[in-house]
C-alpha positions as CSV (number, residue, x, y, z in Angstrom):
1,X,-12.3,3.4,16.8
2,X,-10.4,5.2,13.5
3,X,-8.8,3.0,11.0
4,X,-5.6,3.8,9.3
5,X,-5.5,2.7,5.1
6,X,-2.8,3.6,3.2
7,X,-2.3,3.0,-1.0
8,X,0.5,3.3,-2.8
9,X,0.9,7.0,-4.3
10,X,1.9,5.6,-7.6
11,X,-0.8,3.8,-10.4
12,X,-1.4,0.0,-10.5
13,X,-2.0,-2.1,-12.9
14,X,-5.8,-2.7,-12.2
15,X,-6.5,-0.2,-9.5
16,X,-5.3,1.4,-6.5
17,X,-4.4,-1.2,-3.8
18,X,-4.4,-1.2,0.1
19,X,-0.9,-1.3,1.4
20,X,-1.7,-1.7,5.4
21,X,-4.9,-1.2,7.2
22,X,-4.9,-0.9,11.3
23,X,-7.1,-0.3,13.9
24,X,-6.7,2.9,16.5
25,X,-8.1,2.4,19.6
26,X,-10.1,5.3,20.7
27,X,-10.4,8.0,18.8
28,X,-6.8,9.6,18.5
29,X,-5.9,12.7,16.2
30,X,-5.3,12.1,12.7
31,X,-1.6,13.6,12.9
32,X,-0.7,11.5,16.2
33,X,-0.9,8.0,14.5
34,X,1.7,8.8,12.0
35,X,4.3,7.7,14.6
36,X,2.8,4.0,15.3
37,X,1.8,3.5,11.2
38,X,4.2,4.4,9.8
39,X,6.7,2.1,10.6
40,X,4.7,-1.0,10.5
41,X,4.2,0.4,6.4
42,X,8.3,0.7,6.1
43,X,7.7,-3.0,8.0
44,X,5.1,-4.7,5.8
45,X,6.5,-3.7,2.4
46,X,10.2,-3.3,3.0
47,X,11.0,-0.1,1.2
48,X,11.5,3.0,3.4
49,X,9.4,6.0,2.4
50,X,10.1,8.6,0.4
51,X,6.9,11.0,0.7
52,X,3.9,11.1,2.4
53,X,0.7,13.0,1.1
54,X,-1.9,13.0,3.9
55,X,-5.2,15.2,4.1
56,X,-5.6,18.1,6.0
57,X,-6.6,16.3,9.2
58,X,-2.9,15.1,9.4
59,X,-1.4,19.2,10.1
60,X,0.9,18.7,13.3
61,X,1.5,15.7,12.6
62,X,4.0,13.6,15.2
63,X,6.1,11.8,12.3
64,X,9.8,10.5,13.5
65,X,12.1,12.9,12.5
66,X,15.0,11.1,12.1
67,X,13.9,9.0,8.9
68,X,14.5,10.5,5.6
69,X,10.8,11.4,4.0
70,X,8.9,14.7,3.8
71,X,4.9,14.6,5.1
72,X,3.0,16.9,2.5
73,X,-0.3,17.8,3.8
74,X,-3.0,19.3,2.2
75,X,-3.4,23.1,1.6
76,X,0.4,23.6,1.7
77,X,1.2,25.9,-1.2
78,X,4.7,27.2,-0.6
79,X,7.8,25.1,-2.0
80,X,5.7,22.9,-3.8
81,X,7.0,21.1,-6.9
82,X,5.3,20.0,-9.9
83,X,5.5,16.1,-8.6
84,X,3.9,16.7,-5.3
85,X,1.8,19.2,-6.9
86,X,0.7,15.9,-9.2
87,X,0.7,14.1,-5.8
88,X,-1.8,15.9,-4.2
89,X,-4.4,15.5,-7.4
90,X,-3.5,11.8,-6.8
91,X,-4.3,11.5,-2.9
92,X,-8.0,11.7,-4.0
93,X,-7.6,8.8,-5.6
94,X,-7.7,7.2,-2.0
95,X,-10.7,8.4,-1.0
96,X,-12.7,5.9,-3.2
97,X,-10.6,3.1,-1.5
98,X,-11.9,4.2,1.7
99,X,-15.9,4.0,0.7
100,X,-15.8,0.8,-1.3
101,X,-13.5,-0.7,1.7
102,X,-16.5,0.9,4.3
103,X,-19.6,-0.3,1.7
104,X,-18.1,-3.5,0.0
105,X,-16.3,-5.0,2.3
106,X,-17.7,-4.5,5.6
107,X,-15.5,-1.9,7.3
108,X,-18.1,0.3,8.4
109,X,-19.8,-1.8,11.1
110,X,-18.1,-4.4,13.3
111,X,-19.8,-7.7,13.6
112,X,-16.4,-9.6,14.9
113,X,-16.7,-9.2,19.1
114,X,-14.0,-7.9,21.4
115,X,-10.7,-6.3,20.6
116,X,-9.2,-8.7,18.7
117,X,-12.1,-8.2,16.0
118,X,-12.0,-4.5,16.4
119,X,-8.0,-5.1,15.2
120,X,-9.0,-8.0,12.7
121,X,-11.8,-6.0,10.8
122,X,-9.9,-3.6,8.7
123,X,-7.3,-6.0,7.8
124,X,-9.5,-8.2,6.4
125,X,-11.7,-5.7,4.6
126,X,-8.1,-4.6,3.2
127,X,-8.0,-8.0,2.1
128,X,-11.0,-8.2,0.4
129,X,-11.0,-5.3,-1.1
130,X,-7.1,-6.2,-2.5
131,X,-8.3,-9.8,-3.9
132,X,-11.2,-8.4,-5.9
133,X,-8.2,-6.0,-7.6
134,X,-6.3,-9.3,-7.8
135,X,-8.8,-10.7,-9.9
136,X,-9.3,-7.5,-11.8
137,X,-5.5,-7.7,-13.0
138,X,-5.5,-11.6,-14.0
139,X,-9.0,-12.2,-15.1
140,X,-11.7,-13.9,-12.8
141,X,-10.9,-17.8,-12.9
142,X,-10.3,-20.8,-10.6
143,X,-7.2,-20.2,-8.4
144,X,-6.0,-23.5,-7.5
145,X,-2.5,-24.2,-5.8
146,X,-0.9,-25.2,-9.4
147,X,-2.1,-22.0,-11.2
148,X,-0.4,-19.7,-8.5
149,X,2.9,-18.4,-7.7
150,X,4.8,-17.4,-4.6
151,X,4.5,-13.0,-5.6
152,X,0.7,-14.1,-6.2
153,X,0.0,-15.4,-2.7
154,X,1.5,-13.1,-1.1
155,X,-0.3,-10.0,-3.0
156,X,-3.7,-12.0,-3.1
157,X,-3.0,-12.0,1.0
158,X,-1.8,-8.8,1.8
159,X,-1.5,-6.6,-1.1
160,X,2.3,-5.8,-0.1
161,X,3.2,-8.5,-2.7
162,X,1.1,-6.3,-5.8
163,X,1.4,-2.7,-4.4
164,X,5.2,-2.4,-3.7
165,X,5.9,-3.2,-7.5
């Protein structure tokens, strides 16, 4: 089974954040999951993509060529501005996401059975790994239905609600 996690590009206030976590059945190529992710991303936060900086396992990729957005991957070095340039100093920023989501939160083994665990796992290690940002940003207290708002549930939940700000 591969898991696809994708963070926002851009800093947050308290740490990178996972924007959408899925799991691949099998073991498919890196580049031939860009056309089922990506729009279930455009989906989950509402904003269509602009850019995509991937890793080098994501060369050939399959993305839909009819949306608007540019797939960087790395070791391209022609026609490269200084944003994406920036960009690509910045994708390694995801790597760390990755581990603690694999160590922390327990994305590296499976103890949920059947399928629907194997699909439940990395969502919910997304989760966790967004609430403890979540109480990074506001300061560890009680939560309790009176201290939180509408934009606070919904990034405490998914991380769309913090990320796509």
């Amino acid at each position: 089974m591969k898991v696809s996690l994708a963070t926002t590009l851009n800093r947050s206030k308290g740490g990178q954040f996972a924007v959408h976590a899925k799991a691949l059945l099998g073991c498919p190529y890196d580049g031939h999951t860009l056309a089922t992710v990506i729009p279930e991303i455009e989906n989950s936060i509402g904003v269509e993509l602009k850019k995509i900086v991937a890793d080098a396992g994501y060369r050939g990729h399959n993305a839909p060529k009819d949306k608007g957005f540019k797939v960087y991957v790395a070791g391209m070095r022609r026609g490269l501005t200084d944003a994406v340039k920036r960009a690509f100093r910045r994708r390694a920023a995801v790597e760390p996401v990755i581990g603690n989501c694999k160590s922390d939160h327990r994305m590296g083994r499976n103890f949920l059975p059947h399928a629907a665990g194997d699909a439940a796992n990395p969502v919910l290690a997304a989760a966790g790994y967004n609430s403890h940002g979540h109480f990074r940003v506001k300061g560890f207290r009680a939560f309790t239905a009176s201290s939180l708002n509408s934009n606070d549930c919904i990034g405490l939940l998914t991380g769309v609600g913090l990320a796509a700000r």
